[in-house]
N, C-alpha and C positions, 0 to 999 in steps of 0.2 A: 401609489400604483396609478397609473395610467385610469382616465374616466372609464373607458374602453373596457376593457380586462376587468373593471368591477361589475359590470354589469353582465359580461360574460358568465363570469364565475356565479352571479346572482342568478342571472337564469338559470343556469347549471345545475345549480344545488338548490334550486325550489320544484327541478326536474320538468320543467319546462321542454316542450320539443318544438321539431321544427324549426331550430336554427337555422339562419341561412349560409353560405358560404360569406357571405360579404360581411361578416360579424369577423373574418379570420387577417381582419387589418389588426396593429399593432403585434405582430408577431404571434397570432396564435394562429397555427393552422386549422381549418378548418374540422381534418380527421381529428385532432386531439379535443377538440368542440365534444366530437359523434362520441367518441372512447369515454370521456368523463362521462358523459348524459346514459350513455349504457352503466357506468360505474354507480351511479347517484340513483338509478331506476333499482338496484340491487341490495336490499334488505342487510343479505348475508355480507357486505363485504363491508371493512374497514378503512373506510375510503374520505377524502380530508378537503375542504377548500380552504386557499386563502384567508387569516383570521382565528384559526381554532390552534389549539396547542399541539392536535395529531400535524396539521401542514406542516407547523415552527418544524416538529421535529419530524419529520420525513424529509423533509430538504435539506437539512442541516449537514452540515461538511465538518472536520476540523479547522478548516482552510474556508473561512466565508468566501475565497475567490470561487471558492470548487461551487458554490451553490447558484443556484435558479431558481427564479418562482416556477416551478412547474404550475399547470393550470390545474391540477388534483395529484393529488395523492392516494397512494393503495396499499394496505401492509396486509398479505396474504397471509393467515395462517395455517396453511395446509395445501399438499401437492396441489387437492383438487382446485383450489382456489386459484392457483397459480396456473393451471391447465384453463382457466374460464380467464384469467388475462392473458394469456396467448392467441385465443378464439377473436378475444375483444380486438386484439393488436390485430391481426389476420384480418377481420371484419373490415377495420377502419383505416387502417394503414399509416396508426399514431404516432410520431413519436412518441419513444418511452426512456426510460434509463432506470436501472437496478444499482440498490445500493445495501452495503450489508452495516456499516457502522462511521462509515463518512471519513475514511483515514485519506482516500485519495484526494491527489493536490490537483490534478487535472480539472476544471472546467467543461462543460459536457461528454465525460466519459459516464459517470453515477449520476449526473445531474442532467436536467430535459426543460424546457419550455411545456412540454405536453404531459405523461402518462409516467410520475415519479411512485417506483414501486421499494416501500421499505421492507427489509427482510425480518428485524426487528422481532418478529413473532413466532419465528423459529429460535426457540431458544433451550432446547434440550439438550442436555449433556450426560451421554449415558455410557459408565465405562464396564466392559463387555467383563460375563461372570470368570473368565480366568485371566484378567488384567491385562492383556495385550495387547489390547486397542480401546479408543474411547470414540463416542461417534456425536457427533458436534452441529449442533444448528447453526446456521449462516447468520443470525443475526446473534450472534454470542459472543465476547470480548475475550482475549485469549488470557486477561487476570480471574475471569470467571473460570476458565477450560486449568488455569494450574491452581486455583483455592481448592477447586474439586478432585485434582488427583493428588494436591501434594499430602493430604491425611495416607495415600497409600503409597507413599515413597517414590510416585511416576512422576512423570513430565512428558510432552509431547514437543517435537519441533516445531514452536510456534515466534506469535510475536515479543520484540523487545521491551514495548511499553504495555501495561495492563487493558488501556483503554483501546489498543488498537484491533478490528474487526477480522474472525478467523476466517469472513466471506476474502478478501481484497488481497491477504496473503497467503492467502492457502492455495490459489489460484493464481499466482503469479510467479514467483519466486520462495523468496520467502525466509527470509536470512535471519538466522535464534543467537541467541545467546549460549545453545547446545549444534549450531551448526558443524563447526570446526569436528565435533564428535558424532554426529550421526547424521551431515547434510544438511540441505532445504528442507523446507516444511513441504515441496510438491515430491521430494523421493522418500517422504513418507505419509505419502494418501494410500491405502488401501480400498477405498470404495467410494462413491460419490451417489448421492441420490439428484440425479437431475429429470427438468421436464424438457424434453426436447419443444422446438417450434411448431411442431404436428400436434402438439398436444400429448405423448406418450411420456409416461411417469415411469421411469428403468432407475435402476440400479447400475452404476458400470464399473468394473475390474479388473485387473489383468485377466482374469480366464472368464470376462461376460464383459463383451462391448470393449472391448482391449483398446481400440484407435479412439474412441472416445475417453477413454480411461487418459490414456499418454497425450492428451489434446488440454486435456482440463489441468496438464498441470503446464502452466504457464502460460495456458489460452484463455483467460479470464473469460468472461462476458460471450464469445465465440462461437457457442454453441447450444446454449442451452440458460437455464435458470434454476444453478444449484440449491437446493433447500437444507443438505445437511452432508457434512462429511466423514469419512471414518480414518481416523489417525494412529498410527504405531503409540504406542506408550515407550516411555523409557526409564528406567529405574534413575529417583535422583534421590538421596540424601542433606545432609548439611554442605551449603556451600558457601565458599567465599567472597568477597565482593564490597563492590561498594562507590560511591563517585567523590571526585575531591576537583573542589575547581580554583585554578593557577592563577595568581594576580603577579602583576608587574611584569621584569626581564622574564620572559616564555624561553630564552636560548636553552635552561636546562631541561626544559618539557621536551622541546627537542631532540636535544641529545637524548636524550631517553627512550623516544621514541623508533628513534634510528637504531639505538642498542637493541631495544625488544626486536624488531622488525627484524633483524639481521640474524637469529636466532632461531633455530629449529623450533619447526612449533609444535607447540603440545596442543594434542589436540582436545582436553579437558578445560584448554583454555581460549576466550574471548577479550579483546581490548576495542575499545576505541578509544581514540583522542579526536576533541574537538577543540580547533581554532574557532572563536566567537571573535565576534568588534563590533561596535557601534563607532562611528565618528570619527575613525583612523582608531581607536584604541581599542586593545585584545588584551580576551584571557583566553586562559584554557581550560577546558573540562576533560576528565580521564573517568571513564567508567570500566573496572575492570573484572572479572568475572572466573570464579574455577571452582569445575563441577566436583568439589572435595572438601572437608574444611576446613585446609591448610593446603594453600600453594609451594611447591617446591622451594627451597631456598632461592633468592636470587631472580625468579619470576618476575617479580614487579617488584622489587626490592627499589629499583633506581627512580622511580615514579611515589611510592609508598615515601621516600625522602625527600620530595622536592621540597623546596622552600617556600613560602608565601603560601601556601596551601589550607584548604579549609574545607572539612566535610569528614568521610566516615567509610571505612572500609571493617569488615567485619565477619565474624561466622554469622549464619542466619538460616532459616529455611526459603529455598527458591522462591517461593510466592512473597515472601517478606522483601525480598532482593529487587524482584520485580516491583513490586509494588513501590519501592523506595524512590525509582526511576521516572515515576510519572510527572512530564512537567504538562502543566494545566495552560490552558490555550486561552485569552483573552475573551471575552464575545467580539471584539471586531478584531480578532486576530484575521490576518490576508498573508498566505504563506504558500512559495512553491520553492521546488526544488528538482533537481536533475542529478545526474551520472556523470565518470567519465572514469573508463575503464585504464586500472593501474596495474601492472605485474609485481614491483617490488615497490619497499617506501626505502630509497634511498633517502639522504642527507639534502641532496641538490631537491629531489624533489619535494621531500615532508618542508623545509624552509620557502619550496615556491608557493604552496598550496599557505601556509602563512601570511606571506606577504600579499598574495593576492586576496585573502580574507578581507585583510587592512586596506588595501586600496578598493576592494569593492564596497568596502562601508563606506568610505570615500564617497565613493563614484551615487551612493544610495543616497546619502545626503543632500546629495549637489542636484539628482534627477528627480525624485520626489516629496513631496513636503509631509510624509506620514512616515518613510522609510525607520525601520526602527533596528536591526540588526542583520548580521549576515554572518554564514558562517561555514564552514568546513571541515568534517567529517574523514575521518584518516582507520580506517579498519582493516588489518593488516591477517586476515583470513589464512588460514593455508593450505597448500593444493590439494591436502586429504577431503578437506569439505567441497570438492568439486567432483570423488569419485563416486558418489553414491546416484548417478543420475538412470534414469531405465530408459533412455530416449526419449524423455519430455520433449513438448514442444519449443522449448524456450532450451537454447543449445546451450550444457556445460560438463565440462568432462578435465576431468585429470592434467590433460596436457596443456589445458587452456585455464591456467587458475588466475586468472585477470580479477582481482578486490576491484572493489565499485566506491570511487570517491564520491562521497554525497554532499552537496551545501545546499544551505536554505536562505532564503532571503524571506523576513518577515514585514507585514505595513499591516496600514489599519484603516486607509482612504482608498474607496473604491476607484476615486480618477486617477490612482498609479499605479491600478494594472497594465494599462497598457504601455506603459514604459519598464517596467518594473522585471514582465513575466520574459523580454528580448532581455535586460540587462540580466539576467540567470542564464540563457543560454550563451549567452556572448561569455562569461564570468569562467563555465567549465569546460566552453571550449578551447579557452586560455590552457585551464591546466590539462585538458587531452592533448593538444600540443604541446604542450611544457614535455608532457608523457612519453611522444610520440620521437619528440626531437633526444631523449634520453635513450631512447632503445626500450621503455617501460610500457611503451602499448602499441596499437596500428591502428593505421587508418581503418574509413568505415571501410564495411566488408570484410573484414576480417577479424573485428571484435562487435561483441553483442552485448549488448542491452539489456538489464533485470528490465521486465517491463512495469514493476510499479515504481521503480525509481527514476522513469525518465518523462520528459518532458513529452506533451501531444503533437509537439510536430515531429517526433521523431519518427522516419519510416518502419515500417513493420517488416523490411526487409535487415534493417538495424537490430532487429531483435530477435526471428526467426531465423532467419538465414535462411541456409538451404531446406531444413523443416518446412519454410511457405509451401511448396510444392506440394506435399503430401496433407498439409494441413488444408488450404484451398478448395483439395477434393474432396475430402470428407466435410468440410462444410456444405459443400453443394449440395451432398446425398443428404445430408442433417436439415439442410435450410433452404432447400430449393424456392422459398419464396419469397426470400430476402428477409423475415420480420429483425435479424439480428443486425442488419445494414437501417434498423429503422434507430436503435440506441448508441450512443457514445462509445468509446474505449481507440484499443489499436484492433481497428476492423482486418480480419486475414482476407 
């Protein structure tokens, strides 16, 4: 750390006043100085510098690109807490950044230079006395949210891996493993406990606070500083599943892939296939999924036979399932990833998305000296999981059932971000045009953006669309005094 920044943070946290502005060289701003020193003067809060194990982990990301030394840290546990850093934000005019469990791959959207607030301490999960909803702390991991309901045969629309945070998909998207059968995780929120920027602690709903309710699902960060959410339940039982991953000749992964794809979907059922490569060489990974304990004959039958294949599909119960799925992240794992909106998976296109894996571990090789894998993501979704939307902020409906091709590029040396995070967006705007020149998608303006799967330069007019307009005003009336233009994400 900079000499600078240590003494900062020393005065800071021995509570010191009196800083000067001229202390806010090396990048800390001066407000963020006043924000911590009011943080560090306060008893009651749980609040962290540089050095102590609360920092480590309130900064922490999945994606060490995603993280920053923030100059303090603050894990609020309670609205009111959360209403006394809004005050502090308003006072001082800090940067800040909220985070609920560090899944975002983005770089200052959760993470800040100044005023890092972990959500962490909300972590209640309470499923309501006649089972039809469960209502969820922002800092709770959604293998905690299914351990807890699957004793009572529920599940909620959440996330795919255990570890990943119900704050970052509940509010964005939010794509399950139970999609295909009952949507996104945002057309099924039923209530939201947020603090607005005024400091006022609501509750909102379809029938209390309606435009703030329809805002929160796809408007992340937008509006407010959700503390806890309330989710539909859904009945699951034994399901089936399991991943198996493809070594050598991938052409019969393919074909397989193309066969599924081209087949009325069931909507009990979930696949992905993943191209992987390092170094020119690829396998495959098939994760596949059906909320029953026996998939239809012929489902995954042509995948279930591939050759060279090794792992484990199986009856089990869904937390077991999920839980099986978790792959663990290095400590210097460096990982981002983007979008690019697909209608169908033909043949021409699941082989472009292939080869272009292959040549981008190439290309990762050749441009950084840490680069370690790259890969692509093929989930062949079907148009039922698009009809559940109530007009969310984030546009998706029936007619527009466009799957979201995902790839990741992984490192582990901080000097090949900046080469690394252009060669991801260069890598899928290859296959949006590969898409585009097939008939399988359209240019910008015309197709949208899950906004946690896309990269930060993407515009927010990429992702709302015509939504911006109504979304815009209702920030103004929410935040007329900009504190939410003081934190990271895709600002409306």
């Amino acid at each position: 750390m900079p000499f600078l920044r240590k003494i900062v943070v020393a005065v800071v946290a021995s509570l010191l006043s009196g800083i000067s502005g001229s202390l806010a060289a090396d990048g800390i701003p001066s407000s963020a100085i006043a924000a911590c020193t009011k943080l560090s003067q306060d008893p009651n809060f749980a609040h962290a510098f540089t050095g102590s194990p609360q920092y480590d982990h309130d900064i922490s990301h999945w994606s060490n690109a995603s993280s920053l030394p923030s100059l303090c840290t603050m894990e609020p546990s309670s609205p009111q807490q959360v209403q006394k850093l809004f005050s502090i934000i308003n006072d001082t005019r800090s940067p800040w950044a909220v985070k609920g469990l560090g899944h975002c791959n983005n770089n200052n959207m959760s993470a800040t230079y100044g005023l890092q607030i972990d959500m962490s301490r909300f972590s209640q999960i309470s499923l309501s006395q006649d089972k039809q909803s469960v209502k969820v702390g922002m800092g709770v991991a959604w293998g905690q949210v299914y351990q807890v309901l699957g004793p009572h045969n529920l599940t909620a629309v959440g996330g795919r891996s255990p570890t990943v945070g119900v704050a970052g998909l509940s509010l964005s998207s939010g794509y399950s493993w139970v999609t295909n059968e009952y949507g996104f995780a945002i057309d099924n929120t039923l209530a939201a406990d947020i603090v607005l920027p005024n400091g006022t602690f609501t509750t909102v709903s379809e029938s209390h606070g309606g435009d703030i309710f329809r805002a929160l699902q796809g408007g992340l960060n937008n509006f407010g500083i959700v503390t806890s959410i309330t989710l539909k339940t859904h009945p699951i039982g034994q399901v089936w599943g399991g991943s198996l991953t493809i070594s050598g000749d991938l052409k019969a992964l393919v074909d397989a892939t193309v066969e599924y794809s081209a087949k009325p979907s069931n909507p009990k059922a979930t696949l992905a296939v993943e191209f992987l490569a390092k170094n020119g060489t690829a396998t495959g990974l098939i994760i596949m999924f059906y909320d029953g304990a026996h998939p239809p004959p012929g489902l995954f039958d042509a995948f279930v036979k591939l050759p060279n294949s090794t792992g484990e599909v199986k009856t089990q119960s869904f937390f077991e399932f999920v839980q099986a799925g978790e792959v663990a992240a290095s400590p210097t794992n460096r990982a981002t990833w983007y979008s690019a909106p697909v209608l169908k998976w033909t043949r021409d296109m699941v082989e472009y998305v292939h080869q272009q894996v292959i040549e981008y571990s190439v290309k990762l090789a050749k441009q950084s000296k840490s680069g370690t894998l790259v890969s692509g993501n093929i989930e062949p979704f079907g148009p039922q999981a698009y009809g559940f939307s109530r007009g969310s902020a984030w546009p998706h409906d029936v007619d527009h059932p466009y799957n979201t091709f995902n790839g990741l590029m992984m490192w582990s040396d901080p000097s090949d971000d900046k080469a690394l995070f252009p060669l991801n967006v260069e890598y899928h705007t290859k296959v949006w045009n590969k898409a585009i020149s097939l008939g399988l998608s359209k240019p910008k303006g015309q197709v949208f953006f899950p906004p946690n799967y896309s990269q930060n330069i993407t515009p927010v007019e990429q992702i709302y669309g015509a939504n911006l307009g109504w979304l815009r005003k209702l920030k103004q009336q929410v935040d007329p005094w900009g504190l939410i233009s003081l934190t990271g994400g895709f600002k409306i």
